[in-house]
C-alpha positions in Angstrom: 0.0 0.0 0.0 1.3 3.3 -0.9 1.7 5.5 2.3 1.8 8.7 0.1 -1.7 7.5 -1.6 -3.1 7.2 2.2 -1.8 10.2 2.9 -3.5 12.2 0.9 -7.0 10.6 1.3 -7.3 10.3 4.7 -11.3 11.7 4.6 -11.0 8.3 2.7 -10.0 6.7 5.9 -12.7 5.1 8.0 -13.0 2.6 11.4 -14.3 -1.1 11.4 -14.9 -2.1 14.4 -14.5 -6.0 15.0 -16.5 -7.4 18.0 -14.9 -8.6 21.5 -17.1 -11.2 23.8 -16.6 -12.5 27.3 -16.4 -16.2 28.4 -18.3 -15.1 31.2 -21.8 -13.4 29.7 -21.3 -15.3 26.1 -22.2 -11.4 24.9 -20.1 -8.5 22.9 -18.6 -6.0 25.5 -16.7 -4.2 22.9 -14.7 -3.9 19.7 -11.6 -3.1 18.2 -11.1 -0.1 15.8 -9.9 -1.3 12.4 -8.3 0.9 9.8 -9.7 0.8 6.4 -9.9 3.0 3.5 -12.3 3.7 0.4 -10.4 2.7 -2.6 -12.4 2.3 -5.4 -15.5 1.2 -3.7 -13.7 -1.3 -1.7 -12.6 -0.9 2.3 -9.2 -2.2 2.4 -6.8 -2.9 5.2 -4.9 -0.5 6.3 -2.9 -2.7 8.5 -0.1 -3.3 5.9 0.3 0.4 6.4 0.5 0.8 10.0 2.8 -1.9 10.1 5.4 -1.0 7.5 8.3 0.0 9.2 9.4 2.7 6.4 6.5 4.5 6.8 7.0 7.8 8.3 5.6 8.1 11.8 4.2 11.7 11.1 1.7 9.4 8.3 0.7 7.2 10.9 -0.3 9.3 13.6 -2.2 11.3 11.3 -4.3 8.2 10.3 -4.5 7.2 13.9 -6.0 10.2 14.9 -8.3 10.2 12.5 -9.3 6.7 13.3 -9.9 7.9 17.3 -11.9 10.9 16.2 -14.6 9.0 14.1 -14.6 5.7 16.1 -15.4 7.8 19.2 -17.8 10.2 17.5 -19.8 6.9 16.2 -19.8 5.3 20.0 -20.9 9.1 21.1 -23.8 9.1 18.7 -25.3 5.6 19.3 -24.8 6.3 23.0 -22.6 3.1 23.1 -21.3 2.0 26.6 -18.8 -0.9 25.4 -15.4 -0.7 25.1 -13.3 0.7 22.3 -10.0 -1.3 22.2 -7.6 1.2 20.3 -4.5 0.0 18.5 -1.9 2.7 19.2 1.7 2.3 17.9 4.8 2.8 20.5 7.7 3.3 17.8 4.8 6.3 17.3 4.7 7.9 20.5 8.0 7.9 20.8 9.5 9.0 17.9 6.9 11.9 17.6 7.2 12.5 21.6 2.8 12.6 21.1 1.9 10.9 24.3 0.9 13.7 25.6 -1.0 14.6 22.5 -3.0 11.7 22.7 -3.7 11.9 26.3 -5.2 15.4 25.8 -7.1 13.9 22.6 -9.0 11.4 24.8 -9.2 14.2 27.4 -11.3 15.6 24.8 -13.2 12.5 24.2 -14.0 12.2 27.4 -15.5 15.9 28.1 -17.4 14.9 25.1 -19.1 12.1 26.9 -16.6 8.7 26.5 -15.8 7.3 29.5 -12.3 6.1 30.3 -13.4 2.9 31.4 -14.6 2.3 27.9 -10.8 2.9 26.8 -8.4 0.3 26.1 -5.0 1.1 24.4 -3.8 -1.9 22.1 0.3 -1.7 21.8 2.1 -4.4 19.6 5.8 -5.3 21.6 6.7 -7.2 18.1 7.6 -4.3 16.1 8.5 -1.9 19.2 12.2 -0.1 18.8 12.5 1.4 21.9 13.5 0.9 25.3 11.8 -1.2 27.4 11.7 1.1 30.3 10.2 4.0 27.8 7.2 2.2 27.3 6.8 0.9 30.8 6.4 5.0 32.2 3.8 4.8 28.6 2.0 2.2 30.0 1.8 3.3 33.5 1.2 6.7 32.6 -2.4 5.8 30.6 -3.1 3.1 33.6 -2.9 6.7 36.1 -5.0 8.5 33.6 -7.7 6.0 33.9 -7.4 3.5 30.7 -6.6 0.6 30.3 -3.6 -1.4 28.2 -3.6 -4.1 26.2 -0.1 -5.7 24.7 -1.0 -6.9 21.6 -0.3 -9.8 19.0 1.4 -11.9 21.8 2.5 -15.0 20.2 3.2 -18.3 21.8 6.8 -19.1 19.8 7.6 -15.9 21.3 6.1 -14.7 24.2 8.3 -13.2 26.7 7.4 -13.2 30.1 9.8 -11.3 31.7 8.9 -8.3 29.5 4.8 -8.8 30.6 5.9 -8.6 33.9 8.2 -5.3 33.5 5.1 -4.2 31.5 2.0 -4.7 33.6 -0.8 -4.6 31.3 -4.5 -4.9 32.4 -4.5 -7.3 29.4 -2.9 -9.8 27.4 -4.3 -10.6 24.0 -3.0 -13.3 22.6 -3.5 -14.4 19.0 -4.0 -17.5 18.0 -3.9 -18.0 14.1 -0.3 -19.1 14.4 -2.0 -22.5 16.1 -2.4 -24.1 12.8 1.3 -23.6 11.6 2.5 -24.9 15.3 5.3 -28.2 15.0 4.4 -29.0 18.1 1.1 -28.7 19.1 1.9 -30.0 22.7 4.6 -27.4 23.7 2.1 -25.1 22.4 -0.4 -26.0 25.0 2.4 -25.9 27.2 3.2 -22.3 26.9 -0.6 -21.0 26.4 -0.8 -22.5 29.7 2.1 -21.1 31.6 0.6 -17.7 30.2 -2.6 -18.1 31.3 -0.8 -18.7 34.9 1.3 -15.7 34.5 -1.8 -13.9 33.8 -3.5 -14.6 36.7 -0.3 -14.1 38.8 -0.1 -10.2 37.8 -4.0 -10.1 37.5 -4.2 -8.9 33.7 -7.2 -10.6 31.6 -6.4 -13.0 28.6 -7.9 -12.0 25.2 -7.5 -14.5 22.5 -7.8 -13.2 19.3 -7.4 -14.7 15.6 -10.0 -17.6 16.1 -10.8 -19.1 12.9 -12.4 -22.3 14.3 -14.1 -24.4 16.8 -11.0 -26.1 17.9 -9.3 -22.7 18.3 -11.8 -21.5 20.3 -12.1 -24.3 22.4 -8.2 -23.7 22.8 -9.1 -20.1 24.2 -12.0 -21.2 26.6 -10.0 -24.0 27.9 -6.5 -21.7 28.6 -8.7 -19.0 30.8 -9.6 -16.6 27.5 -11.6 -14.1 29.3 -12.1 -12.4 25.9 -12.5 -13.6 22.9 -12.3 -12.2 19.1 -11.8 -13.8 15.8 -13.5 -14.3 12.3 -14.9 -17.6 13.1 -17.1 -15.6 16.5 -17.9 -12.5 13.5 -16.1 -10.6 11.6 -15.4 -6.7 11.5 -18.7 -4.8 11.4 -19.8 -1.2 9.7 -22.2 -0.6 12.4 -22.4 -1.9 16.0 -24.4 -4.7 16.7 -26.8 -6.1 19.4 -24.8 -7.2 22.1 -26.5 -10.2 22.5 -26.7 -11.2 19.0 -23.8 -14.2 19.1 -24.8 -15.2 22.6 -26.8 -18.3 21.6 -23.9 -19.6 19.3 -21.4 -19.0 21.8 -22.9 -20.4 24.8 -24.0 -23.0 23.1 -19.9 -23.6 21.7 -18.8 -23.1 25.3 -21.8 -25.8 27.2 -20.6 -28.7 24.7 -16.5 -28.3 25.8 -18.2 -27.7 29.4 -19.7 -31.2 29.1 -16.6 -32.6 27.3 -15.0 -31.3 30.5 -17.2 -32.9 32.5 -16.7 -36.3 31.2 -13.4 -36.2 30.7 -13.0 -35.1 34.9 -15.7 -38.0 35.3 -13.0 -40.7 33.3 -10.9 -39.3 35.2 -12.2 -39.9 38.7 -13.1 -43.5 38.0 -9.8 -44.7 37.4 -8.4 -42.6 41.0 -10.9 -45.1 41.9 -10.1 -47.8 40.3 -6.0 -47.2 41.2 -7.5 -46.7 44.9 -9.2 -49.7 45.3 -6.4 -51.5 43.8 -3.9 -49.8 46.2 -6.0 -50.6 49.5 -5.5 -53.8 49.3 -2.1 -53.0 49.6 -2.0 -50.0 52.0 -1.2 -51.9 55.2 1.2 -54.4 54.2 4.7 -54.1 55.7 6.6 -51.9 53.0 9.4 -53.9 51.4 10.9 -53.7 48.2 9.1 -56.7 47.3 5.7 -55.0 47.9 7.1 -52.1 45.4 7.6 -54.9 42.5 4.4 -56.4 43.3 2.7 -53.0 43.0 4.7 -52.5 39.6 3.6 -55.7 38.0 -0.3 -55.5 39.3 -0.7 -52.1 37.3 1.8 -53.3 34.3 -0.4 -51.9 31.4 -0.6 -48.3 33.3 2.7 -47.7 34.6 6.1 -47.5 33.5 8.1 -46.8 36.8 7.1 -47.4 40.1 8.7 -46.4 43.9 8.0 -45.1 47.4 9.3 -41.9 49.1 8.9 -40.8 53.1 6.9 -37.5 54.1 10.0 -35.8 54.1 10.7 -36.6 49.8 13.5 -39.2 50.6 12.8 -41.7 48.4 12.9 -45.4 50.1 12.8 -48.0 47.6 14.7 -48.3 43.9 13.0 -47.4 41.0 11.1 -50.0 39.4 11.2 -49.2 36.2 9.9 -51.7 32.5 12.1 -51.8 30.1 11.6 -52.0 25.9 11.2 -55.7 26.6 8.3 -55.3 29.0 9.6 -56.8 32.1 10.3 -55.0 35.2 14.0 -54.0 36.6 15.0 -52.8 39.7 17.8 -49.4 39.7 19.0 -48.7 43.2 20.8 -45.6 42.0 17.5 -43.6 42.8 17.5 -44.9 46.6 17.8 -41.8 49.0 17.5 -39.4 46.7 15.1 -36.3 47.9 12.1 -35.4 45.8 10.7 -32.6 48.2 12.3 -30.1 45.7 9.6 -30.9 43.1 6.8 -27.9 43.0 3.7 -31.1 43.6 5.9 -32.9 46.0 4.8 -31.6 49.1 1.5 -30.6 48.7 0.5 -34.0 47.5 2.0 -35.9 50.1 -0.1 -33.5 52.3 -3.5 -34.0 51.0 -2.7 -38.2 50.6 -1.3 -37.7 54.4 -5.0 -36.3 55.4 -7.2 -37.4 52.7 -6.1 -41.4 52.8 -6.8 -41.4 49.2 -4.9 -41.8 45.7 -4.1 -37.8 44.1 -3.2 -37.7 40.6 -0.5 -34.7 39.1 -0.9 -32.7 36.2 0.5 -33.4 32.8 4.3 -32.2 33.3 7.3 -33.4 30.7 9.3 -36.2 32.5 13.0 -35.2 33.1 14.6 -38.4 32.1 12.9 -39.4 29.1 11.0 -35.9 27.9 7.5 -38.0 27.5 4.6 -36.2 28.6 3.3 -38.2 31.6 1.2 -38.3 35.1 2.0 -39.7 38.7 -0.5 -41.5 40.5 0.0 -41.6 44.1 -1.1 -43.4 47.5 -0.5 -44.0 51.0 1.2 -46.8 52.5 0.2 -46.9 56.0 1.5 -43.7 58.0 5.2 -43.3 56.6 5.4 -43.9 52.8 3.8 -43.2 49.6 4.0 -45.1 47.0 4.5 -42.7 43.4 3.1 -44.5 39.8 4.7 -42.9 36.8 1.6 -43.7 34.2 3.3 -45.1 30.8 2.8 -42.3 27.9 1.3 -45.1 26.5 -1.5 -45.7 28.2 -2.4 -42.2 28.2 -2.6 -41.9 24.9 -4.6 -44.5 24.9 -6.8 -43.2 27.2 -6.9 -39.7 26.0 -8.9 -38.4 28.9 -5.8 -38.3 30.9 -4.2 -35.9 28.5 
């Protein structure tokens, strides 16, 4: 797109505004302003523009502006009480030394009748030049003023937590269109959820956008997407729309992974049970190393490795561990090692301690063979637990463990 052609038609520039729902209401609570302009007829992007490094700042904040003024002067006029998430470009800001401009434009908007709780500011870290620190005092200058701040475009093969953290936005918006082209699609997972953990830890929101599907928004529901936005929820919109008019689709998206949820948890709960009942039969035998082998071989098709640890992480027994051949070895090099260091350790031997049932881990990547696996746990009478290492295996197998 040639910047000299937007340039000199920017009464040819006009918003889209693309919808934003909650997980929580299943309705629209806002929208983001697009760039578009009239070219022959046509609305086209302008987002080739705004992110084309060799365009002159001085062209892009006089689009921007432009943007704010009729996106806000539309929301004024249908007496609209969503939010506005605006895209606003750092390298911009700083280069131009316009924060303060823009602050007193909103100023404006606001005497005008906008509310700063219906702002949100929309910054992309991918192209930012800057230093870091810069657009930290940006960020929590327009937090003081009132508004909020979104980092944008956050993708998972690059998502940098300490920067979040130095950053402190009120949200994260995540996009999501990159899941298709993913080589891994479990270390994906894996990072979409250590986000949506971080998130929570520094208390900003999680807005996937870029949804083109039902599996990708099951992907957002399930990682803690408190809003969502993408083609496949609606597209971008001349004129706003009823906020309710997607609720019917979306709750009824969000009830059918709720029930997949539900019977995936269920699967899960019977076979605690089943390893439970299976494990009471052993609880108050003497421990011996024997007992550890027996355990082993009586749950051969779910386990790979198998071996007891005290209250204090000291483990007590070798590892029993089955080989490629399918039978069961003993390695004493693992005796008296100390697992306490292990961020489940301790907490699970507390709740088996008190509960006198079986707990089962989360999925975590096992250090000695990289496999994505669980640990089943139980009880052996009052000093020692007895720790199950379920075979990769058999939970892909059963895919409800996963």
């Amino acid at each position: 797109m040639d910047p000299l052609e937007v340039i000199e038609n920017v009464p040819q520039v006009v918003p889209q505004f693309q919808p934003v729902l909650n997980s929580s209401e299943y309705r629209i609570i806002g929208y983001e302003v697009l760039g578009r302009i009239n070219q022959d007829g046509a609305l086209n992007s302008l987002g080739p523009f705004f992110r084309d490094l060799s365009v002159p700042s001085e062209y892009k904040w006089e689009v921007d502006k432009e943007l704010y003024r009729q996106a806000v002067k539309r929301v004024l006029e249908g007496k609209l009480l969503s939010r506005l998430f605006f895209n606003v470009d750092p390298n911009t800001l700083v280069q131009l030394h316009c924060l303060e401009e823009l602050m007193e434009l909103f100023e404006e908007f606001c005497k005008e009748g906008l509310h700063r709780k219906q702002v949100v500011f929309e910054m992309r870290l991918t192209d930012y030049q800057g230093d870091l620190n810069d657009l930290s005092h940006m960020i929590m200058y327009m937090k003081a003023s009132g508004y909020s701040v979104a980092l944008d475009d956050i993708k998972t093969n690059d998502a940098n937590l300490d920067q979040l953290s130095k950053l402190e936005p009120n949200i994260i918006k995540v996009e999501l269109s990159d899941l298709k082209s993913s080589v891994n699609v479990h270390t994906y997972r894996d990072v979409l959820s250590a986000l949506s953990i971080f998130a929570r830890k520094i208390g900003a929101g999680l807005h996937f956008k870029g949804i083109q599907d039902a599996h990708q928004l099951h992907i957002a529901w399930k990682h803690g997407g408190r809003f969502l936005q993408g083609f496949y929820l609606h597209e971008p919109v001349n004129e706003f729309i009823d906020e309710y008019t997607i609720h019917p689709f979306l709750q009824k998206s969000i009830h059918s992974f709720i029930d997949m949820a539900h019977r995936k948890l269920q699967s899960q709960i019977d076979f605690i049970r089943w390893m439970d009942a299976k494990m009471e039969e052993k609880s108050h035998d003497v421990f011996t190393d024997q007992l550890v082998e027996n355990i082993a071989k009586e749950t051969h098709d779910a386990s790979f490795r198998v071996y007891v640890c005290d209250v204090y992480g000291y483990q007590k027994s070798p590892n029993w561990i089955k080989n490629e051949d399918k039978q069961w070895t003993p390695d004493e090099t693992t005796r008296g090692k100390n697992w306490s260091w292990r961020t489940y350790f301790l907490a699970h031997i507390m709740q088996m301690k008190y509960r006198k049932s079986g707990v089962l881990s989360d999925k975590y990547r096992d250090i000695e063979t990289n496999d994505l696996i669980r640990t089943y746990s139980y009880p052996l009478g009052e000093e020692h637990y007895i720790f199950i290492d379920l075979d990769p295996v058999f939970l892909f197998e059963n895919d409800w463990l996963l």
